[in-house]
FIGUMAR-546863 format. One record per residue (C-alpha): residue number from 1; y, z, x; residue in one letter; chain. Coordinates in pm, whole numbers, padded with zeros to 5 digits. Layout:
N
<rec><pos>NUM</pos><c2>Y</c2><c3>Z</c3><c1>X</c1><code>A</code><unit>A</unit></rec>
...
end
This chain:
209
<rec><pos>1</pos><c2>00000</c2><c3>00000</c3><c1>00000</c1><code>X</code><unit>A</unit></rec>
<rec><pos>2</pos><c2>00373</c2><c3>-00074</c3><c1>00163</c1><code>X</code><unit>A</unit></rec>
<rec><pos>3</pos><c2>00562</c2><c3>00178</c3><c1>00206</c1><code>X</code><unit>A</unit></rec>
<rec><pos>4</pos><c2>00906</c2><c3>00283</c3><c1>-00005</c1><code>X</code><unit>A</unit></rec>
<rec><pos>5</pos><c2>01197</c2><c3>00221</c3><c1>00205</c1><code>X</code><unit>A</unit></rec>
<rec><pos>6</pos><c2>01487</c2><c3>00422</c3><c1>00048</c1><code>X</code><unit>A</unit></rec>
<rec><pos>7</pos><c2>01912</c2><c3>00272</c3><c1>00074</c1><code>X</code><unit>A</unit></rec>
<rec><pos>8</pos><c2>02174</c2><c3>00497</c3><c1>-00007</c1><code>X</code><unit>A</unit></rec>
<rec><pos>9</pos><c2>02469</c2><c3>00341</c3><c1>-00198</c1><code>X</code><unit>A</unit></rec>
<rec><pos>10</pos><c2>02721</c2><c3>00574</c3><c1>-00310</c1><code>X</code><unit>A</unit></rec>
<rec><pos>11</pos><c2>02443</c2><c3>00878</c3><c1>-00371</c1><code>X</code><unit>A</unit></rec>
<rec><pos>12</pos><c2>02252</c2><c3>00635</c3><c1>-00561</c1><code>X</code><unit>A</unit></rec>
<rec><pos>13</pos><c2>01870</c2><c3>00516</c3><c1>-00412</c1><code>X</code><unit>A</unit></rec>
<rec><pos>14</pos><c2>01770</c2><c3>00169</c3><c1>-00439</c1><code>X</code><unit>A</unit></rec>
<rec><pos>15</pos><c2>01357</c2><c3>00154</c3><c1>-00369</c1><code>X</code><unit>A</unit></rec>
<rec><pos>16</pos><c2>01192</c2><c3>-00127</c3><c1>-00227</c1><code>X</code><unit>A</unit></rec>
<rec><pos>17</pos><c2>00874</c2><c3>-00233</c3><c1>-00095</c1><code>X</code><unit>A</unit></rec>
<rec><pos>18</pos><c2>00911</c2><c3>-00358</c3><c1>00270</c1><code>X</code><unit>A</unit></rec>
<rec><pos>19</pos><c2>00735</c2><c3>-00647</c3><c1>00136</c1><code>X</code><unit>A</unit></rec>
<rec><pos>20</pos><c2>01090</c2><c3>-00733</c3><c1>-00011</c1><code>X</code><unit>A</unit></rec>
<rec><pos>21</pos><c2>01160</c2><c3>-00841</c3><c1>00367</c1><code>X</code><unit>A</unit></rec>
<rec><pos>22</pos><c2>00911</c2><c3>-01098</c3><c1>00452</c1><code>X</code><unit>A</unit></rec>
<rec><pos>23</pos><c2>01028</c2><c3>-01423</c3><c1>00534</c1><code>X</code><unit>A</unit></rec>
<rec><pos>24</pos><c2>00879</c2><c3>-01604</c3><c1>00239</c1><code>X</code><unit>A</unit></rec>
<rec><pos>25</pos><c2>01052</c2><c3>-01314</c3><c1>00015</c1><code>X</code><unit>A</unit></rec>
<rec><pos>26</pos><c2>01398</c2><c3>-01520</c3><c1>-00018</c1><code>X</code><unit>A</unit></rec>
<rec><pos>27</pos><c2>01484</c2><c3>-01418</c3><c1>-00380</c1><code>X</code><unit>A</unit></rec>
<rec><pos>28</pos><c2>01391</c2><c3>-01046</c3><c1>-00332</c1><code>X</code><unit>A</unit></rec>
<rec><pos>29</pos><c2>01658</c2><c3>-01014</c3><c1>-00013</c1><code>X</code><unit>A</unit></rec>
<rec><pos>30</pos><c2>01917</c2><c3>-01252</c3><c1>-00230</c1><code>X</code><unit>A</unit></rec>
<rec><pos>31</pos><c2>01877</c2><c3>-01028</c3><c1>-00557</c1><code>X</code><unit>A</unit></rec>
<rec><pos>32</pos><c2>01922</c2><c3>-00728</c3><c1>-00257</c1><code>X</code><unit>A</unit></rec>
<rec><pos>33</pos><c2>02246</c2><c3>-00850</c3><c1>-00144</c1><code>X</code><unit>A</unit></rec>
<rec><pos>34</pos><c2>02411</c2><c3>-00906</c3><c1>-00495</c1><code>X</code><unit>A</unit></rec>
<rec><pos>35</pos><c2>02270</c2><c3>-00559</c3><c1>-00606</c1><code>X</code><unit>A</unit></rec>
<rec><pos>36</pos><c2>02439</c2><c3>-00440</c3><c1>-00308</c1><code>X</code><unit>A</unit></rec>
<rec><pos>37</pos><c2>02791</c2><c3>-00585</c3><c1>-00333</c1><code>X</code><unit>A</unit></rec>
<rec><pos>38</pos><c2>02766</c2><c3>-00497</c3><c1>-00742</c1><code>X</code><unit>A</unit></rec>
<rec><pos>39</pos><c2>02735</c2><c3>-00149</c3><c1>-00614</c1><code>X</code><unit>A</unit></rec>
<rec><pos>40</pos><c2>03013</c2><c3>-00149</c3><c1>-00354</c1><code>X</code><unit>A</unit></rec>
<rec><pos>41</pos><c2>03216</c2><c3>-00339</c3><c1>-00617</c1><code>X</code><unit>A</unit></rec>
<rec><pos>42</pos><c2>03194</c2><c3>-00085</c3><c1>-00931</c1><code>X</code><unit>A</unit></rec>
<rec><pos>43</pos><c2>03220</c2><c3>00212</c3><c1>-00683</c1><code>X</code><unit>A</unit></rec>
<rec><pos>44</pos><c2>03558</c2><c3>00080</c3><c1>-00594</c1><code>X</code><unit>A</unit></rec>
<rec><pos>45</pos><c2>03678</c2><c3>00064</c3><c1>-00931</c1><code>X</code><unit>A</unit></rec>
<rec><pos>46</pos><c2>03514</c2><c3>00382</c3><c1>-01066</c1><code>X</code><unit>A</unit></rec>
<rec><pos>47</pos><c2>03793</c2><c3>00539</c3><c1>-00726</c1><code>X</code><unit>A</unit></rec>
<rec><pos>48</pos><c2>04081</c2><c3>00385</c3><c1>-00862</c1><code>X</code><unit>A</unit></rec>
<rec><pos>49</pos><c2>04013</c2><c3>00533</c3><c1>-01195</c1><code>X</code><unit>A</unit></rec>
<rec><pos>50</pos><c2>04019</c2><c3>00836</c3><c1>-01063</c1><code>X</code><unit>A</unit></rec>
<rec><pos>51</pos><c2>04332</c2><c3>00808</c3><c1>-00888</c1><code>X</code><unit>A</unit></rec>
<rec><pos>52</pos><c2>04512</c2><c3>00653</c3><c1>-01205</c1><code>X</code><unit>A</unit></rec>
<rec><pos>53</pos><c2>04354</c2><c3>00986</c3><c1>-01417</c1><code>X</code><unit>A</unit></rec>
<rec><pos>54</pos><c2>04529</c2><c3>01201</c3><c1>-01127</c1><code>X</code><unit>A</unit></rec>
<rec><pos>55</pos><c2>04860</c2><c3>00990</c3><c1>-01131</c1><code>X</code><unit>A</unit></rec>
<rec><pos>56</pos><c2>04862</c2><c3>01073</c3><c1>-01557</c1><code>X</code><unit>A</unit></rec>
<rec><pos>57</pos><c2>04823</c2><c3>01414</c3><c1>-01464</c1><code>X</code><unit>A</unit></rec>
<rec><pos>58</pos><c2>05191</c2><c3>01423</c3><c1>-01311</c1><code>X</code><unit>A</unit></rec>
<rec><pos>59</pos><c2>05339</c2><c3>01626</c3><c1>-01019</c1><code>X</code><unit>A</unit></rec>
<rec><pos>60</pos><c2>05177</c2><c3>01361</c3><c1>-00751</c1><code>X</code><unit>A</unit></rec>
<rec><pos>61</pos><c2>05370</c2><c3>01248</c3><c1>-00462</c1><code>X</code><unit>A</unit></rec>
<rec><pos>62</pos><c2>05351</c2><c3>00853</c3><c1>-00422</c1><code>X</code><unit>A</unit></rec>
<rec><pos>63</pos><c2>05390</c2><c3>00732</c3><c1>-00080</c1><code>X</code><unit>A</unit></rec>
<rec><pos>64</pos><c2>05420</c2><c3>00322</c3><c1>-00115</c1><code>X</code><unit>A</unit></rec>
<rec><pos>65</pos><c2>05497</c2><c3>00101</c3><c1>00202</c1><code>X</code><unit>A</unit></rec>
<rec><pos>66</pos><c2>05726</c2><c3>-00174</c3><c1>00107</c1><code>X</code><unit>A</unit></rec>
<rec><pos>67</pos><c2>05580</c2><c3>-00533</c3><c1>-00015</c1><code>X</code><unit>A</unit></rec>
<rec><pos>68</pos><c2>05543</c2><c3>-00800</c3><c1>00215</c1><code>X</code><unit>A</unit></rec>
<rec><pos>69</pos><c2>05813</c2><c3>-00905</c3><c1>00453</c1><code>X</code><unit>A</unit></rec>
<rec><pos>70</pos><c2>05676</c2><c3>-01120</c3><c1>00745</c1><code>X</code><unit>A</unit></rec>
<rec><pos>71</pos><c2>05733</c2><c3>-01046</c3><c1>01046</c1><code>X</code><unit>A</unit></rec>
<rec><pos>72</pos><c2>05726</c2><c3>-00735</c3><c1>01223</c1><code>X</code><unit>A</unit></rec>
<rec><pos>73</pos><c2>05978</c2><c3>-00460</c3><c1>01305</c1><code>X</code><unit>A</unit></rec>
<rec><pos>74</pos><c2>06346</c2><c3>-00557</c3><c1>01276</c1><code>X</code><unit>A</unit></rec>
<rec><pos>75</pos><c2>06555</c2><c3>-00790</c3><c1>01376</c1><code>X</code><unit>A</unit></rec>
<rec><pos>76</pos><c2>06812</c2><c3>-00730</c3><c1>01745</c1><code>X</code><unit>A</unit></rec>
<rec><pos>77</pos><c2>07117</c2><c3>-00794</c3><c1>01497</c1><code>X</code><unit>A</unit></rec>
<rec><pos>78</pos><c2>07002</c2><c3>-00561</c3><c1>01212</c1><code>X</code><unit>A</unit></rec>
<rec><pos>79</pos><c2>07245</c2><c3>-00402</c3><c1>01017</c1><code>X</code><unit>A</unit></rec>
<rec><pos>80</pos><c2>07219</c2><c3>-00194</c3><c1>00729</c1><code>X</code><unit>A</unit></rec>
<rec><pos>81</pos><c2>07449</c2><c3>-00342</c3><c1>00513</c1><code>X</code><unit>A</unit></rec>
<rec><pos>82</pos><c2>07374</c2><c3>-00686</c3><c1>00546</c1><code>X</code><unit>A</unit></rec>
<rec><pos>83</pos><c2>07029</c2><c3>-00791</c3><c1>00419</c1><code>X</code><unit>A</unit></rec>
<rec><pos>84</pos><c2>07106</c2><c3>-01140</c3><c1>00563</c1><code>X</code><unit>A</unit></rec>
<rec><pos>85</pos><c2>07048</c2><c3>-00961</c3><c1>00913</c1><code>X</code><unit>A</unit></rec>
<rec><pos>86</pos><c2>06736</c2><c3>-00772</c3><c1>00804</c1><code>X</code><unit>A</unit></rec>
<rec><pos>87</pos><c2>06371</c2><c3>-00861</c3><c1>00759</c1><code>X</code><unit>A</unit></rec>
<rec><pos>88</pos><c2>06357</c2><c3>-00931</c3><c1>00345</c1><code>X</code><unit>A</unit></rec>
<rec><pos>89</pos><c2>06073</c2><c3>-00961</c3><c1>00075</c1><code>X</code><unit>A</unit></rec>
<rec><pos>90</pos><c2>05927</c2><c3>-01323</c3><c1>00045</c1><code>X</code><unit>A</unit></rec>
<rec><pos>91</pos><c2>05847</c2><c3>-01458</c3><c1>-00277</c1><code>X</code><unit>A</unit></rec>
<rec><pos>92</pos><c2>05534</c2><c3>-01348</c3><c1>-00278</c1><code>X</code><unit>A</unit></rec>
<rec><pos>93</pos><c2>05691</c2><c3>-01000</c3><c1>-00183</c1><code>X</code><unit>A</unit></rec>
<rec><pos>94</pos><c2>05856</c2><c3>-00978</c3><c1>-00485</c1><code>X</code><unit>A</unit></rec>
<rec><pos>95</pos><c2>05584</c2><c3>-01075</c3><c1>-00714</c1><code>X</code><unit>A</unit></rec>
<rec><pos>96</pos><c2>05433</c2><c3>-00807</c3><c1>-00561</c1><code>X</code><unit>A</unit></rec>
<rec><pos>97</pos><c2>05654</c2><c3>-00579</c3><c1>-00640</c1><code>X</code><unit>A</unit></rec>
<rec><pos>98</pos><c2>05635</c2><c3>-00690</c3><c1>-00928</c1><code>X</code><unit>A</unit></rec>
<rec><pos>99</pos><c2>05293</c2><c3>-00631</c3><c1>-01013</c1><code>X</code><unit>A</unit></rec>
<rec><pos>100</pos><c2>05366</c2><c3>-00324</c3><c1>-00852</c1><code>X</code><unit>A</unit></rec>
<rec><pos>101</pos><c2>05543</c2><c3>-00190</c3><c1>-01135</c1><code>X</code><unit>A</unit></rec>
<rec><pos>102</pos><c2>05329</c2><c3>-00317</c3><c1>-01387</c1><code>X</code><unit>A</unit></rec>
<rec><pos>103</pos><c2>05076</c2><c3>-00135</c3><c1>-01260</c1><code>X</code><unit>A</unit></rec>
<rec><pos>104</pos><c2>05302</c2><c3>00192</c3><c1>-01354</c1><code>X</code><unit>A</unit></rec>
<rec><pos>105</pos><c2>05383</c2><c3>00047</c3><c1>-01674</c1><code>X</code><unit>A</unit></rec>
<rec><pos>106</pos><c2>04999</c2><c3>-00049</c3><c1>-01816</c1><code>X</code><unit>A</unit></rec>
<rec><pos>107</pos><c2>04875</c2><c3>00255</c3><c1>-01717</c1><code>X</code><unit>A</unit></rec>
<rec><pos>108</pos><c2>05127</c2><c3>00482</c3><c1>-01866</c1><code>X</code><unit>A</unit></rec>
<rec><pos>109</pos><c2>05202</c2><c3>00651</c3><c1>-01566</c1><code>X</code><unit>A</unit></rec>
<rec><pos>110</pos><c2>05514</c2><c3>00907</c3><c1>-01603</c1><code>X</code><unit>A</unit></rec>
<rec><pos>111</pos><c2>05725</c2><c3>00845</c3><c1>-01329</c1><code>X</code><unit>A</unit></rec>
<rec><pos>112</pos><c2>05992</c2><c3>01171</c3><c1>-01208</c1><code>X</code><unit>A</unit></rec>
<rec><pos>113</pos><c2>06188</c2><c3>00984</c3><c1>-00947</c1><code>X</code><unit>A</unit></rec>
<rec><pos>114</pos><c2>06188</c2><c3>00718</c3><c1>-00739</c1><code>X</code><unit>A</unit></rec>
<rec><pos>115</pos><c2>06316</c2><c3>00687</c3><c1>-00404</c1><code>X</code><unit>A</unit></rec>
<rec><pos>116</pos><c2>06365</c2><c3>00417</c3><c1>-00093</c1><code>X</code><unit>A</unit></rec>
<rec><pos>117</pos><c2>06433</c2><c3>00388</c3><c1>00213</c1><code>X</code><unit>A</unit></rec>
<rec><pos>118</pos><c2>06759</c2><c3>00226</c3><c1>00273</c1><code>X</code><unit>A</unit></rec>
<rec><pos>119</pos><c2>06633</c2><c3>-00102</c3><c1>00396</c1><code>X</code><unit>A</unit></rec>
<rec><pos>120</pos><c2>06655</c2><c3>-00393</c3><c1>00196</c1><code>X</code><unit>A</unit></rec>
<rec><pos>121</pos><c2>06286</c2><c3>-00477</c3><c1>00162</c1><code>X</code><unit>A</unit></rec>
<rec><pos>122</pos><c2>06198</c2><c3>-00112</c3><c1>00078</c1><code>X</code><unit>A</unit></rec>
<rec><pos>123</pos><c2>06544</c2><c3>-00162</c3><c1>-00210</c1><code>X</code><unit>A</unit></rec>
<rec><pos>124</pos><c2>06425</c2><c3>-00486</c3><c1>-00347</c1><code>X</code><unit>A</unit></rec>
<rec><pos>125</pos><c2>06064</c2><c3>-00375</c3><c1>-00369</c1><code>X</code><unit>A</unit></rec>
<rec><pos>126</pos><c2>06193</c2><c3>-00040</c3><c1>-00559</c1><code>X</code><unit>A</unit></rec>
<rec><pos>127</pos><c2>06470</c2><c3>-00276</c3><c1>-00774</c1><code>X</code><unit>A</unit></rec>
<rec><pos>128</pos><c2>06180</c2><c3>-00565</c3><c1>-00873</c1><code>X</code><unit>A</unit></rec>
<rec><pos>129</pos><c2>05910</c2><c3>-00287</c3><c1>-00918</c1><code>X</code><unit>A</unit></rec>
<rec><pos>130</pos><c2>06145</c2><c3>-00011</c3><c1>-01087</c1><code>X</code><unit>A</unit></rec>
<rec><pos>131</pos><c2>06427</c2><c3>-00108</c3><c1>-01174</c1><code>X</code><unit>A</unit></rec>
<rec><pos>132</pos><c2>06639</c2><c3>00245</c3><c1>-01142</c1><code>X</code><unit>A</unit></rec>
<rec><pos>133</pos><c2>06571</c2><c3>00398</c3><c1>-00782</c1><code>X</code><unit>A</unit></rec>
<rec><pos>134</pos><c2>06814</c2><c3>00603</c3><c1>-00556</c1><code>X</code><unit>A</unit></rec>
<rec><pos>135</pos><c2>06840</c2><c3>00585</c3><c1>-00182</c1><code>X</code><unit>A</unit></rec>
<rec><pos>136</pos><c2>06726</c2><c3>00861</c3><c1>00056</c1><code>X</code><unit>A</unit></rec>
<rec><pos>137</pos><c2>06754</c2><c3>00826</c3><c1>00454</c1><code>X</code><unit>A</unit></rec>
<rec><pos>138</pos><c2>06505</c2><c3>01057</c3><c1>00515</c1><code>X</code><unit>A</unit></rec>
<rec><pos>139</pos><c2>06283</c2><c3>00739</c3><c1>00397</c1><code>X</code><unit>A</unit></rec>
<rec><pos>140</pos><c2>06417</c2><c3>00527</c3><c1>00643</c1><code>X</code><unit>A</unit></rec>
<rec><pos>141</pos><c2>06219</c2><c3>00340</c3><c1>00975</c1><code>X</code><unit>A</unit></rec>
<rec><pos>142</pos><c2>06238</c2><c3>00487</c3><c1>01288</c1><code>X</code><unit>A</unit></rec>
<rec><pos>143</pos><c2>05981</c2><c3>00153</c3><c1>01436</c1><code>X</code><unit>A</unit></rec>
<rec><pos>144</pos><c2>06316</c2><c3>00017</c3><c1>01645</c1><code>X</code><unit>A</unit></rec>
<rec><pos>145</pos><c2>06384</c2><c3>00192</c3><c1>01964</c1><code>X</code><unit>A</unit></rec>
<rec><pos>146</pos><c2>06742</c2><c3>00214</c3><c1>01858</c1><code>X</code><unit>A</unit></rec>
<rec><pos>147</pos><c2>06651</c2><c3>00406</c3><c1>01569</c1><code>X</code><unit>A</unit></rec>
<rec><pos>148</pos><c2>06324</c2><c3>00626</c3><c1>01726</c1><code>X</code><unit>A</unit></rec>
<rec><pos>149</pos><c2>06595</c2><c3>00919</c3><c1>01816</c1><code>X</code><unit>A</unit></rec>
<rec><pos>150</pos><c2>06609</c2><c3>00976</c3><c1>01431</c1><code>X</code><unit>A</unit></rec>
<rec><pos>151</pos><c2>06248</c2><c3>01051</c3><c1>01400</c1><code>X</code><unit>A</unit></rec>
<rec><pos>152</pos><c2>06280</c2><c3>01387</c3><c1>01411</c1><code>X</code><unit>A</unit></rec>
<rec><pos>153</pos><c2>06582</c2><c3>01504</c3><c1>01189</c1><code>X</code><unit>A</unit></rec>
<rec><pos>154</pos><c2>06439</c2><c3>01262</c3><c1>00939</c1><code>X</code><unit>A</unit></rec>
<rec><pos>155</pos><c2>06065</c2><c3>01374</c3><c1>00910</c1><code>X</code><unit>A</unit></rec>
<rec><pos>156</pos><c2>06228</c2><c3>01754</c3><c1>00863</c1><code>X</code><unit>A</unit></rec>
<rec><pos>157</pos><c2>06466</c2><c3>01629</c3><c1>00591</c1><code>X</code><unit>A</unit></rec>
<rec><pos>158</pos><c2>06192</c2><c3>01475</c3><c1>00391</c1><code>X</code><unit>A</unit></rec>
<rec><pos>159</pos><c2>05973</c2><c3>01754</c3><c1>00430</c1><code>X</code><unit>A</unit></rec>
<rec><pos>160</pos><c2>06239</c2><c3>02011</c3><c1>00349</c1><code>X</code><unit>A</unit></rec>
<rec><pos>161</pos><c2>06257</c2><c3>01743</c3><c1>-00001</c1><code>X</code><unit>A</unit></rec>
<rec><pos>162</pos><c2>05894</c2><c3>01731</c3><c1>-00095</c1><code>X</code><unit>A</unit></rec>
<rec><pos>163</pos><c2>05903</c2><c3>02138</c3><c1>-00056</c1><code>X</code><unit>A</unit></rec>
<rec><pos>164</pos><c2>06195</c2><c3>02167</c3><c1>-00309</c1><code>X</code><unit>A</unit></rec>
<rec><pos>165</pos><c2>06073</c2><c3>01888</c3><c1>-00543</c1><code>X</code><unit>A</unit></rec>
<rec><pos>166</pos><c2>05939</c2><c3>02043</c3><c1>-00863</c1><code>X</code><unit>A</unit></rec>
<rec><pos>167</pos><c2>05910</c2><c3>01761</c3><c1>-01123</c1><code>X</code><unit>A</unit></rec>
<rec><pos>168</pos><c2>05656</c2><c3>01714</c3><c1>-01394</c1><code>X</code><unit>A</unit></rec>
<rec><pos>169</pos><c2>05629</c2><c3>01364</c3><c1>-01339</c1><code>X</code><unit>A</unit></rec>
<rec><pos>170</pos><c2>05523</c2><c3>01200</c3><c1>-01018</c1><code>X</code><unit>A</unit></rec>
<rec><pos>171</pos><c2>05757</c2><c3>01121</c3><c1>-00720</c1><code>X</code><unit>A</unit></rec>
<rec><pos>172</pos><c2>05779</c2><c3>00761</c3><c1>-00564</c1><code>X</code><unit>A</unit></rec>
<rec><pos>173</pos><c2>05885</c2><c3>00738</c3><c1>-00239</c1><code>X</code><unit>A</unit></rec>
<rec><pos>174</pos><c2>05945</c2><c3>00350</c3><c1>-00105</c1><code>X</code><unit>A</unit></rec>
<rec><pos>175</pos><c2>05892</c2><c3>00352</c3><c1>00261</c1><code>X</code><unit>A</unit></rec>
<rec><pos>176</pos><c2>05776</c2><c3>00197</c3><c1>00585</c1><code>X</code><unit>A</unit></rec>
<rec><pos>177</pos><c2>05481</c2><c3>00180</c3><c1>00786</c1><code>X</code><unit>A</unit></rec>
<rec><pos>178</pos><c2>05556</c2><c3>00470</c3><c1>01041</c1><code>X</code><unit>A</unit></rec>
<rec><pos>179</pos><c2>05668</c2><c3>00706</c3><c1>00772</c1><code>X</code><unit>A</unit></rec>
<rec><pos>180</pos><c2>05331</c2><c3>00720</c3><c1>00590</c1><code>X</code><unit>A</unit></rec>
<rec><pos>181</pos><c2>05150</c2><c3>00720</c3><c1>00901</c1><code>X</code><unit>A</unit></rec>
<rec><pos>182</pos><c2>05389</c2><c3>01013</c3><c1>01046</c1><code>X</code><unit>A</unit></rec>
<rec><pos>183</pos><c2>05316</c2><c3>01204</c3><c1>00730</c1><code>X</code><unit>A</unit></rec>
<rec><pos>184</pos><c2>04997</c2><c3>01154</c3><c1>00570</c1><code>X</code><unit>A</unit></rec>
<rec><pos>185</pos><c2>04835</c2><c3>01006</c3><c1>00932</c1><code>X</code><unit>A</unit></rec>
<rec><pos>186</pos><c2>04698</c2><c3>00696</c3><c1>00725</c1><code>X</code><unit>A</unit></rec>
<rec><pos>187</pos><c2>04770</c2><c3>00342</c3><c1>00807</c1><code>X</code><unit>A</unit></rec>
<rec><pos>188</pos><c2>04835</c2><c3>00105</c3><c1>00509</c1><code>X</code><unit>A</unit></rec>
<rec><pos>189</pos><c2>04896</c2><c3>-00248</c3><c1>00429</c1><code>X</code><unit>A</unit></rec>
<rec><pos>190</pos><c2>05226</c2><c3>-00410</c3><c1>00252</c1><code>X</code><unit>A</unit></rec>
<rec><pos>191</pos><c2>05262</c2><c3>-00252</c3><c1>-00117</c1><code>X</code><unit>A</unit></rec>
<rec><pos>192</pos><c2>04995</c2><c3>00021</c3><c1>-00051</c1><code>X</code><unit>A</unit></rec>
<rec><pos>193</pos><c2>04990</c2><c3>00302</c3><c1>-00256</c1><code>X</code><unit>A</unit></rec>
<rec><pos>194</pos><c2>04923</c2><c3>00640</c3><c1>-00126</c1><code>X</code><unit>A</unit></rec>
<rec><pos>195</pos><c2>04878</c2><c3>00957</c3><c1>-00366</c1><code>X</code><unit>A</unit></rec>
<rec><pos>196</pos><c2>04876</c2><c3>01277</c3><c1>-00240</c1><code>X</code><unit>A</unit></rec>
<rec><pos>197</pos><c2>04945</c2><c3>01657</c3><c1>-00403</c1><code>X</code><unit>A</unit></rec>
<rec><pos>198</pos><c2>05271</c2><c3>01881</c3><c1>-00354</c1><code>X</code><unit>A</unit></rec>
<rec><pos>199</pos><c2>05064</c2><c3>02039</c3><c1>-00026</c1><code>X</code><unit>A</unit></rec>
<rec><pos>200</pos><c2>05053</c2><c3>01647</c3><c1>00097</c1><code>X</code><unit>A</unit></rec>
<rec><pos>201</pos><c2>04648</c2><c3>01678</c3><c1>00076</c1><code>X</code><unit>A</unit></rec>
<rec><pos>202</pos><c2>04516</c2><c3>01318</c3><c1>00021</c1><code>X</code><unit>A</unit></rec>
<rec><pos>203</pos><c2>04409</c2><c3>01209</c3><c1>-00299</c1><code>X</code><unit>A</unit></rec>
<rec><pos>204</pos><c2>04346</c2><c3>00837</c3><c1>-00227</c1><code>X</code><unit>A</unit></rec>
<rec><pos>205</pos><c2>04448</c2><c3>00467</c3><c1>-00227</c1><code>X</code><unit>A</unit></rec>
<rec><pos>206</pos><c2>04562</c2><c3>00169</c3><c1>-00401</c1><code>X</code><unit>A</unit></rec>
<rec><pos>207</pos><c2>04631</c2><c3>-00179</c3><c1>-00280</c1><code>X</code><unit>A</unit></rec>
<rec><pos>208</pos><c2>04486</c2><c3>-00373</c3><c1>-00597</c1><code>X</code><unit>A</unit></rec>
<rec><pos>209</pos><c2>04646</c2><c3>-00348</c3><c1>-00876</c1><code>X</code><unit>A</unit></rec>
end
């Protein structure tokens, strides 16, 4: 008799025979590998159910990195009143964003505040996905080495806010790259969405939505 071999997926046991991986056992392995990604597939959806149920609950803290901008870092002429000098949303940026908000809106999600960075793309992404949003520098990028002394005096300021912030709704903060990974040590892609509680303990991810 063949022996039981046992995979783990997500706590759950699939059982085969090791018959299923002879060569002349094509269909067996194929039917494996769609089992497999069906798995993967509803165990990523059954996560961001979760998360939604947590962001309904309220008093979250929402950590999103701006929508896509190409390129990387910011430009030698920056200036922070002049978009024209700054790296900005593309279109697909702002559809983004757009879908961004949805996302917020189909779900019901009570939102307490929302508030950006002070760069353009991390204002248009708040604007397209939000509408009403307020500015807060503690937000802002410290990736440029003319801006890296600011690190510091900024990270304190928007931990001194998320300390005093008592809403019943959640809190969206609009940021960059090097914020979320200064606080929350996670690296994320353009318009990821990063929940965490008032003690900044991770709660998870969304970048589909």
């Amino acid at each position: 008799m063949a022996k039981e071999m046992a995979f783990k997926l997500e706590g759950s046991k699939i059982l085969l025979s090791e018959m299923c991986w002879s060569k002349k056992n094509v269909k067996m392995k194929t039917l494996l590998y769609f089992i497999i990604i069906f798995n993967l597939y509803n165990t990523s959806l059954i996560a961001s159910d979760e998360i939604i149920n947590k962001l309904k609950e309220g008093k979250k803290i929402v950590f999103i990195r701006h929508a896509i901008a190409p390129g990387g870092g910011d430009p030698t002429n920056f200036d922070l009143y002049n978009c024209n000098t700054q790296r900005n949303l593309s279109k697909k940026g702002v559809q983004q964003s757009k879908n961004l908000g949805y996302f917020f809106v189909k779900n019901k999600i009570l939102i307490d505040k929302v508030l950006s960075s002070e760069w353009c793309r991390c204002k248009d992404t708040a604007k397209f996905a939000f509408k009403d949003f307020e500015t807060f520098d503690g937000l802002n990028s410290f990736f440029s080495g003319k801006f890296r002394k600011n690190k510091k005096n900024q990270i304190s300021k928007l931990i001194k806010y998320l300390e005093n912030w008592d809403g019943k709704g959640n809190l969206i903060l609009v940021t960059h790259y090097v914020v979320i990974l200064e606080m929350l040590d996670k690296t994320v892609t353009s318009g990821e969405i990063v929940v965490v509680d008032k003690n900044l303990n991770y709660l998870g991810s969304i970048n589909k939505y």
